[in-house]
N, C-alpha and C positions, 0 to 999 in steps of 0.2 A: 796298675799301670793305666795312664789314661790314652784312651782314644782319639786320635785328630783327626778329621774327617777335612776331605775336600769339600769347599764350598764354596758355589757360586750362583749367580741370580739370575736365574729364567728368564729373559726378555719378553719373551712369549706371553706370558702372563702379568707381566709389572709396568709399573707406570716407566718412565725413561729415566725422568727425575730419582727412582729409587736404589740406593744401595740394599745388597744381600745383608741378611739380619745374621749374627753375629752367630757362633757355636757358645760363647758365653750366655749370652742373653735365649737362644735356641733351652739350654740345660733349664736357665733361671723359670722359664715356664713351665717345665718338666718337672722339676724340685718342686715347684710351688703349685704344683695341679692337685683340689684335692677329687676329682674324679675324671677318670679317661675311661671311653667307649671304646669296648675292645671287638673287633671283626674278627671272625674265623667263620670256615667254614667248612656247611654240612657233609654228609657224606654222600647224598646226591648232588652236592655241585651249591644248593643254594645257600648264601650268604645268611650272618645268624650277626647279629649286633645287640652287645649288651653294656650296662655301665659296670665299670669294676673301679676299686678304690685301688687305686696304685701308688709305687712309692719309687721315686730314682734314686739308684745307688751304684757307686761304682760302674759308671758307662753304662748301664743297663735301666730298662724298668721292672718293677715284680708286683706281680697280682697273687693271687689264690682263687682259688674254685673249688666246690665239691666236688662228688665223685658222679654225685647222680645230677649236674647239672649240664647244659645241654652244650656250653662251651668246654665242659672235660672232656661230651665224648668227638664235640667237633676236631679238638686237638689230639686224641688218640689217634684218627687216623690221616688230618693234615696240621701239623705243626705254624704253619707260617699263618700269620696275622698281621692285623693294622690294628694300632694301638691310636687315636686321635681323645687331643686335648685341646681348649684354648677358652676363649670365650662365645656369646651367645650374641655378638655385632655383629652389624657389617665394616661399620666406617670406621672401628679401633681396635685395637690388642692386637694378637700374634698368635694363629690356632695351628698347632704341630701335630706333621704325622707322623707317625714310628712304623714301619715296616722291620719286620723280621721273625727269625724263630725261637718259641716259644721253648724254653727248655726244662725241663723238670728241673727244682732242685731237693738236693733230698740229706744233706747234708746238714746235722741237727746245729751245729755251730751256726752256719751262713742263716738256717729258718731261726734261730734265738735274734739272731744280729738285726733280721729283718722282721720279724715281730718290735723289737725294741726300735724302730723306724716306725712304723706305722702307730705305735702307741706316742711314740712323744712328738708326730706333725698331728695327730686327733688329740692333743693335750690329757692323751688318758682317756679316751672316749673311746679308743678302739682297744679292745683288750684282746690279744691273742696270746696265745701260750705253746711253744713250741712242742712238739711230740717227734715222735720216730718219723719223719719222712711229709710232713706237715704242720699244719697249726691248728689248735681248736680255739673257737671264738665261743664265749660267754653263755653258757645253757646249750653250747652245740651238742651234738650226740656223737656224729662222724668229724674228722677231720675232713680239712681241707688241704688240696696241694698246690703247693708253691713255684710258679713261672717265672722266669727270666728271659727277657727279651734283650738282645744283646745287637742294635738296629743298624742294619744292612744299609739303609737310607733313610732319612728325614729330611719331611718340607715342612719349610716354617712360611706361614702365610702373613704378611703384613700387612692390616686392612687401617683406610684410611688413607690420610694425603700427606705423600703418596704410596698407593697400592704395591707392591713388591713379593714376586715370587722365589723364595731361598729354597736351594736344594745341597743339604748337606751328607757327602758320597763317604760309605767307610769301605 
């Protein structure tokens, strides 16, 4: 089932001339990211930003982590993060934020489904292999486990002329 999100354009932030950037065109940089900077954070409070290769599917985005890495155990004890993608301008593209929580999935069918996403947008480049409650990637020893962000809100920023800030509400 797909998601319709209410959406409209921040004045506050945009040029006057700009219309809100579309939930089509919001997804089309989503699909086509192939790395987003995921936030979580620590269990004193401070902020932790790393890049992860992610993949959109079914209204959602999904990453993977180890177990001993420093965003599995930020999300052990606070779930919610900001997922951001876009480009590296100021005056073009379209850089999106994803707000929401992270949710294990553990489900060997939906990790097969989404290992086979992540191998065929890296043309084969990324090889994951599904396991009991994760994926192991190529010479790994541990697995890794599988997130889903399923996003509360997204801004989509539209830089250039004209400037436009889109806030898409679910």
């Amino acid at each position: 089932m797909t998601r319709t999100p209410v959406t409209g354009l921040d004045s506050r932030y945009s040029d006057p001339r700009a219309s809100a950037a579309g939930w089509e065109e919001t997804v089309r940089v989503l699909a086509q990211a192939q790395l987003f900077w995921l936030t979580t954070v620590r269990a004193d409070g401070r902020p932790h930003v790393t890049p992860v290769v992610a993949v959109w599917d079914r209204d959602a985005v999904h990453f993977h982590t180890g177990e001993r890495e420093q965003k599995w155990l930020n999300l052990r004890a606070n779930p919610y993060v900001v997922l951001t993608t876009g480009c590296n301008t100021w005056d073009r593209g379209l850089d999106v934020v994803v707000e929401g929580r992270a949710e294990p999935v553990t489900e060997k069918a939906a990790i097969e489904r989404l290992a086979g996403l992540w191998a065929q947008k890296w043309d084969g480049r990324w090889r994951l292999s599904a396991t009991e409650g994760g994926l192991l990637s190529e010479g790994a020893q541990i697995a890794s486990r599988v997130f889903t962000v399923r996003p509360t809100k997204v801004f989509a920023h539209a830089k250039g002329d004209p400037f436009g800030a889109t806030t898409h509400r679910f």
